[in-house]
C-alpha positions in Angstrom: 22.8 10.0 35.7 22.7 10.7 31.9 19.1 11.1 30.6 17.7 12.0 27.2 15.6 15.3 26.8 12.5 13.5 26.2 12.8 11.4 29.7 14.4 14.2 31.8 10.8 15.1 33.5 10.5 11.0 34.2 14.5 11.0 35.6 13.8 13.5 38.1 10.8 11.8 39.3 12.3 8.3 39.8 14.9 10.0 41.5 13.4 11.7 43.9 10.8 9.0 44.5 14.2 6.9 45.4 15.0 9.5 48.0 17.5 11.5 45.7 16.0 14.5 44.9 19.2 16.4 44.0 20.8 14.2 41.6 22.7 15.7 39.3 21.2 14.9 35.7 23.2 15.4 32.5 20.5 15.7 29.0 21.6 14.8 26.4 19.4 14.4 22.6 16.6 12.3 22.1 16.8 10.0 20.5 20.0 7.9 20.6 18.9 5.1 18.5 18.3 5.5 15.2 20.4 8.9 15.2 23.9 9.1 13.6 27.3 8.4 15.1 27.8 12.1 13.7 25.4 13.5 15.7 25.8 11.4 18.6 29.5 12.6 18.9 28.3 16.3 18.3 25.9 16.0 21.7 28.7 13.9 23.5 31.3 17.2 22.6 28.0 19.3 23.5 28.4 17.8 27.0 31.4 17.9 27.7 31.7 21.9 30.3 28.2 20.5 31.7 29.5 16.9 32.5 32.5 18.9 34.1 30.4 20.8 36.1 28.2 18.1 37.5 31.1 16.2 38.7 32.8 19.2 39.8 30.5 21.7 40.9 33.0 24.1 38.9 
């Protein structure tokens, strides 16, 4: 699941409401729209060791 900082609170609580209370959650900046595709890229490379390690555990 990829979330924005401002909604991570609200992520983890629709998740576990659903029954998955250990979903693994990447953040990301808030807001995407309306931000530039400079930045944008910036948090994407940002995410990248995290990303690995949620799909990994490593």
């Amino acid at each position: 699941m990829i979330t924005t900082t401002n909604f991570r609170e609200l992520t983890e609580q629709v998740a576990a409401s659903l029954g998955h209370h250990n979903l693994r959650i990447l953040t990301v900046g808030h807001p995407l729209g309306g931000t530039s595709t400079e930045i944008i890229h910036q948090w994407a490379d940002d995410a990248v060791e995290e990303t690995i390690h949620l799909l990994t555990g490593r």
